[in-house]
VEXTORBA-9607 format. One record per residue (C-alpha): residue number from 1; residue in three letters; x negated, y negated, z negated. Coordinates in steps of 0.02 Angstrom, whole numbers, plus 50000, padded with zeros to 5 digits. Each point is the difference from the previous one (the first is absolute). Example, Ala and Ser with C-alpha at 12.3 -4.5 7.8 and 13.67 -1.06 7.14 Angstrom:
2
1; ALA; 49385; 50225; 49610 .
2; SER; 49931; 49828; 50033 .
This chain:
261
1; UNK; 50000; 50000; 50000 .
2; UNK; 49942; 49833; 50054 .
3; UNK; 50021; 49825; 49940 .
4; UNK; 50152; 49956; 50126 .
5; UNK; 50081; 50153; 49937 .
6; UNK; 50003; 49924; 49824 .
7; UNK; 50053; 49811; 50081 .
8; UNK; 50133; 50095; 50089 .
9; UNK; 50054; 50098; 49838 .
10; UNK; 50003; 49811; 49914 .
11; UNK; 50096; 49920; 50141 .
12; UNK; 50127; 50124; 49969 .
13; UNK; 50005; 50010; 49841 .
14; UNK; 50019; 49794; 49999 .
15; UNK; 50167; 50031; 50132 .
16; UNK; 50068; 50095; 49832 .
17; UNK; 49964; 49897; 49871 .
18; UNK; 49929; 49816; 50073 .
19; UNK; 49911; 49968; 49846 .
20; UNK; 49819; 50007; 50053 .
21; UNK; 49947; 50091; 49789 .
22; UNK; 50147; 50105; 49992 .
23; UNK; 49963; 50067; 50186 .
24; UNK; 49823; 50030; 49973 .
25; UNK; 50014; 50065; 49822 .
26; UNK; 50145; 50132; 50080 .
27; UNK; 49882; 50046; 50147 .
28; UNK; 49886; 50023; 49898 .
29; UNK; 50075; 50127; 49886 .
30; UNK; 50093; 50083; 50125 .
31; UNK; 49851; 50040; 50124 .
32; UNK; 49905; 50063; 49836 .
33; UNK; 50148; 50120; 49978 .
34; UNK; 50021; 50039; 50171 .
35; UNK; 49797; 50046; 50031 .
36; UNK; 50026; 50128; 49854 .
37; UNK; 50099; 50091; 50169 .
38; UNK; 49841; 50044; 50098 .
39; UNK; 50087; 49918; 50154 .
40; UNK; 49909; 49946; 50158 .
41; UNK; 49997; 49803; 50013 .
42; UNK; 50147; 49983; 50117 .
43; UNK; 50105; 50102; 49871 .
44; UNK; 49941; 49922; 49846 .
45; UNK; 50036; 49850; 50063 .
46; UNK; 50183; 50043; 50062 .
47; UNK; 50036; 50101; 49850 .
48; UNK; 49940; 49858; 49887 .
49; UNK; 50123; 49879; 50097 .
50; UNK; 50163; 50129; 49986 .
51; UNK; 49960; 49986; 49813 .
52; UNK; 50005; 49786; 50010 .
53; UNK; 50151; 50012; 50096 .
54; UNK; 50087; 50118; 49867 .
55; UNK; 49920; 49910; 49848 .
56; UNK; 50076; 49837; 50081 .
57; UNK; 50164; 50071; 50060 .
58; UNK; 50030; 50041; 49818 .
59; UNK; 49954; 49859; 49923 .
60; UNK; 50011; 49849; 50124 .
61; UNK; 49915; 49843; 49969 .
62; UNK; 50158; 49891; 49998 .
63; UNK; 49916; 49819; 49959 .
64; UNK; 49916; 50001; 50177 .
65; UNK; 50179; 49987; 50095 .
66; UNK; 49986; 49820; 49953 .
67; UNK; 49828; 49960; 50094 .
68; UNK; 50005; 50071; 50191 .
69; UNK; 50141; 50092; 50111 .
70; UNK; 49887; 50143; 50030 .
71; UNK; 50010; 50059; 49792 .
72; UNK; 50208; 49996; 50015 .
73; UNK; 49958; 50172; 50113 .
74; UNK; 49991; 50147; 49901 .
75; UNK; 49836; 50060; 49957 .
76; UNK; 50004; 50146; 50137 .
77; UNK; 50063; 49875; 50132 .
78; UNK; 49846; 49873; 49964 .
79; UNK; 49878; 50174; 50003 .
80; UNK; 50065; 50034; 50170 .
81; UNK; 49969; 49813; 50045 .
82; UNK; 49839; 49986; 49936 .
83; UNK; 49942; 50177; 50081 .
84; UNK; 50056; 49970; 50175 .
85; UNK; 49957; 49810; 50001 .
86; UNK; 49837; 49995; 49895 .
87; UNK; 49918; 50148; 49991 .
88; UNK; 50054; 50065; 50167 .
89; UNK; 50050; 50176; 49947 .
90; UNK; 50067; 50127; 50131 .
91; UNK; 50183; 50060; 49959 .
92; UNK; 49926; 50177; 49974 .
93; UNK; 49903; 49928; 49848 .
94; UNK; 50140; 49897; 49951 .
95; UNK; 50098; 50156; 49990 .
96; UNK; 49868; 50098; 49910 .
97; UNK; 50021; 49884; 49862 .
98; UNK; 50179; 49988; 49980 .
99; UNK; 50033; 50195; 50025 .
100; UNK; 50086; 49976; 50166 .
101; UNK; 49965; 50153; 50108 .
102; UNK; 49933; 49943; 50160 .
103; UNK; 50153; 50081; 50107 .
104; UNK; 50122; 49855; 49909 .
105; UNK; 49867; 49864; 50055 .
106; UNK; 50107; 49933; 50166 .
107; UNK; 50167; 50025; 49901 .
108; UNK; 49959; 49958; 49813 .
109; UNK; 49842; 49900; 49999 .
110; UNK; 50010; 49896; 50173 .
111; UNK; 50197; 49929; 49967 .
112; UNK; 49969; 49975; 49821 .
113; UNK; 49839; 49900; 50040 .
114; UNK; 50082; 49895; 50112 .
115; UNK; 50160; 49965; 49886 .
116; UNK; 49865; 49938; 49852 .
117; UNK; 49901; 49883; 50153 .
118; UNK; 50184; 49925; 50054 .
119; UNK; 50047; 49980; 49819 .
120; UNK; 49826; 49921; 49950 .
121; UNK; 49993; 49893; 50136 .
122; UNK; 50180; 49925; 50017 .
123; UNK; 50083; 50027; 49839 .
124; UNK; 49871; 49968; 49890 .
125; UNK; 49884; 49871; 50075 .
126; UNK; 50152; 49929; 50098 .
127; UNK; 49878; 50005; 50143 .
128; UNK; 50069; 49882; 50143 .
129; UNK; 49910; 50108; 50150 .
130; UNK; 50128; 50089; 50119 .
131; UNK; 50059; 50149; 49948 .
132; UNK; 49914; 50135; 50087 .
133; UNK; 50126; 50062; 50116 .
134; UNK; 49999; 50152; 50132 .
135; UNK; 50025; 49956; 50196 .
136; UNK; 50187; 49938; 50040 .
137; UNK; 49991; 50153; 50123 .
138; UNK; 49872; 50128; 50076 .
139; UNK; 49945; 50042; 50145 .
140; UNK; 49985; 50177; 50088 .
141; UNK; 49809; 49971; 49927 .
142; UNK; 50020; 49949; 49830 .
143; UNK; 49981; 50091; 49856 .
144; UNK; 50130; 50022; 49888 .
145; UNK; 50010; 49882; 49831 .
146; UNK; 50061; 50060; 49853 .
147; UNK; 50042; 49859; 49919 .
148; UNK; 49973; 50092; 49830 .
149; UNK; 49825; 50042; 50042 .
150; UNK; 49928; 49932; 50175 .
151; UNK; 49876; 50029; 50092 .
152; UNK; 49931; 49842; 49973 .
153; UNK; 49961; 50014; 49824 .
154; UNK; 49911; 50171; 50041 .
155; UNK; 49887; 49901; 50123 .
156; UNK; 49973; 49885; 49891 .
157; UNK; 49954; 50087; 49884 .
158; UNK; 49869; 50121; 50109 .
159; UNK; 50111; 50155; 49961 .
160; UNK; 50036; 50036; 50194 .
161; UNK; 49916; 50164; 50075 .
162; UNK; 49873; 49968; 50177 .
163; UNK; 50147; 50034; 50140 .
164; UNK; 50147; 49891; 49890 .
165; UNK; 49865; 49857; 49987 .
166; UNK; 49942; 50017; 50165 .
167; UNK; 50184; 49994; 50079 .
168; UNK; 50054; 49865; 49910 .
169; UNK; 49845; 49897; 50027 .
170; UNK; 50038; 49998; 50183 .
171; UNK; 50181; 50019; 49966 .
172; UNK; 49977; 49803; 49901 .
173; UNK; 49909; 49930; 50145 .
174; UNK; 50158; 49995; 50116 .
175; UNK; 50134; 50017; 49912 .
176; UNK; 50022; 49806; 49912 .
177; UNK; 50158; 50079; 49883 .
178; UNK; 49874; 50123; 49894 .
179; UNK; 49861; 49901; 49987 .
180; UNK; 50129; 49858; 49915 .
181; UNK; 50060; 50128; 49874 .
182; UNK; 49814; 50044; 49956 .
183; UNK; 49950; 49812; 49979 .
184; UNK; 50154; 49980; 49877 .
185; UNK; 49934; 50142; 49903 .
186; UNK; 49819; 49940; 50001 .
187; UNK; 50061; 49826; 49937 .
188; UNK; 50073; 50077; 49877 .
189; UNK; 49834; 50135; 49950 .
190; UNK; 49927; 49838; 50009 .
191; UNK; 50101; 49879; 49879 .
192; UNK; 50011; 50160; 49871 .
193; UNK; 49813; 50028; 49999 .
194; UNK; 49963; 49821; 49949 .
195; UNK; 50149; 50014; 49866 .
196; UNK; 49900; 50150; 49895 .
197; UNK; 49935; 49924; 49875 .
198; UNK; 49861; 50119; 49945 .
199; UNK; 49847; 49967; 50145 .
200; UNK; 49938; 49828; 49906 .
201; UNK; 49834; 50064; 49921 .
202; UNK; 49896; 49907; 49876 .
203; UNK; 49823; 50040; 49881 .
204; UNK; 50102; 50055; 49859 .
205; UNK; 50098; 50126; 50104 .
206; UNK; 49834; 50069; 50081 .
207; UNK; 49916; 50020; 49821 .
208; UNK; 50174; 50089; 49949 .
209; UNK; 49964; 50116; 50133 .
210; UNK; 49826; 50038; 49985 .
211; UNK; 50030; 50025; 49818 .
212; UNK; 50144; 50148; 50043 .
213; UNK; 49879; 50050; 50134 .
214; UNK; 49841; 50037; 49891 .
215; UNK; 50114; 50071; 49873 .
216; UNK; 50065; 50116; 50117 .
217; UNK; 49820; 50040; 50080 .
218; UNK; 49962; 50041; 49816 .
219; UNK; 50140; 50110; 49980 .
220; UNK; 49958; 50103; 50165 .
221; UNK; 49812; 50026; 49960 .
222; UNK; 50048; 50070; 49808 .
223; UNK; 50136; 50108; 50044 .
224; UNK; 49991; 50040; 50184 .
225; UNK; 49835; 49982; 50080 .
226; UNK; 50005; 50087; 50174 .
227; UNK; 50113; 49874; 50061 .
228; UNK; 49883; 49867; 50013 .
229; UNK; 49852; 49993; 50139 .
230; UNK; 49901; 50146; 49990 .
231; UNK; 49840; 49888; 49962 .
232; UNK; 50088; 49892; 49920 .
233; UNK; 50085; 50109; 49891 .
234; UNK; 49832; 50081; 49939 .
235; UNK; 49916; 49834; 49954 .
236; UNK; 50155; 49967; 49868 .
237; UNK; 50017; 50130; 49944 .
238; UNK; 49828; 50044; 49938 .
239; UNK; 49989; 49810; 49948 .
240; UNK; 50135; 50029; 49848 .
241; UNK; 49908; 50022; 49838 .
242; UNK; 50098; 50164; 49953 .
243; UNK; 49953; 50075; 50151 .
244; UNK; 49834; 49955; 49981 .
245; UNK; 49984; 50068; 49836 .
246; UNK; 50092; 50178; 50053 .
247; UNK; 49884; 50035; 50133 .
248; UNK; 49860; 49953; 49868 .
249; UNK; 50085; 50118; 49895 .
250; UNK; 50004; 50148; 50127 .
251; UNK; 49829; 49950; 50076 .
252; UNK; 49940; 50035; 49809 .
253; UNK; 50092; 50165; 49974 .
254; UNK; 49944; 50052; 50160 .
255; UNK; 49815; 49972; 49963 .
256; UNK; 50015; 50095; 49835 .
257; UNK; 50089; 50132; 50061 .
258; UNK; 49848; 50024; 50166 .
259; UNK; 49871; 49996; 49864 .
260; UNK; 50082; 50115; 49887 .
261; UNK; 50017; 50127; 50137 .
């Protein structure tokens, strides 16, 4: 695990909670919990964020409805917001983390992720962009838009396989219909992107996170080693003092035990 894993960890953490202590005091304790797993990164990292989201579902910060549109979503709608818009996760990882099985992704994940978007962006933050319509009417050409969970917001989003993105990327060029649907939605990717408010960074966030991401180091060289770098791995591991002093120990025994026999 790297340093932008623990900033990304933060960031949503902070979508949870907004207040910059609480959020990194509750990262902080749940990746320490979560490590304890012996997940790969990825996982730790999406397990550790399932926990947030039910920690905060239970017990939701209510105070922060006062201070920005985005905290009168529930916690699980600003996770989704924050993953998609901010840390750029795929929907398969976004259903890893929420227990959504990857074969509900197109009818659970994709309309529900649009609902939260239209919500956000024109209920919420009473944004005064058009509302990002389908075409009036298609064409013999034109793909069919579900309005509950276009195409557009799949594109936008990178989620379209190599022959879908291919035929709609020449598909856009003539037909003047499609290409005004996808602008609407892109406006409005756009104007909810710069509404999260979780991206600003400052010095006392990045010590925050290189304090959670030493701790953690710590925690992976004392109770699971072979995950680090090989090299690595060796060099802190023989630098802790008890494992210096074991392999004195047995280096000791050994000896007396040669010369006794």
């Amino acid at each position: 695990m790297n340093k932008e894993d623990i900033r990304s960890l933060t960031r949503i953490s902070r979508s949870l909670w907004g207040d910059l202590d609480q959020s990194v005091a509750i990262s902080e304790d749940t990746l320490t919990s979560v490590s304890l797993l012996n997940l790969s990164d990825d996982r730790t990292i999406e397990r550790a964020s399932k926990v947030m989201i039910e920690r905060a579902e239970r017990n939701p910060p209510t105070l922060l409805k006062l201070n920005h549109p985005f905290f009168r979503l529930a916690p699980i709608e600003r996770f989704l917001l924050t993953a998609t818009h901010v840390e750029k996760w795929s929907y398969d990882r976004v259903a890893r983390t929420l227990g959504i099985e990857s074969g509900n992704i197109k009818t659970l994940l994709e309309p529900w992720l649009w609902t939260i978007r239209l919500k956000f962006c024109f209920q919420e933050a009473q944004s005064e962009i058009e509302y990002p319509h389908g075409p009036s009417s298609l064409g013999p050409m034109c793909p069919e838009y579900n309005a509950s969970a276009p195409w557009t917001q799949r594109m936008m989003d990178d989620e379209l396989g190599k022959r879908e993105r291919f035929f709609l990327q020449n598909h856009l060029m003539a037909c003047d219909k499609c290409r005004k649907a996808l602008d609407l939605t892109r406006k409005m990717m756009f104007k909810i992107e710069s509404m999260v408010p979780v991206k600003e960074s400052s010095q006392e966030l990045e010590n925050a996170n290189d304090r959670i991401f030493n701790l953690w180091k710590e925690g992976e060289v004392t109770l699971r080693p072979i995950k680090l770098d090989t090299g690595k791995t060796i060099v802190d591991f023989l630098s802790q003092t008890k494992v210096q002093f074991i392999l004195a120990a047995l280096a000791v025994f050994c000896f007396y035990w040669l010369t006794r026999n």
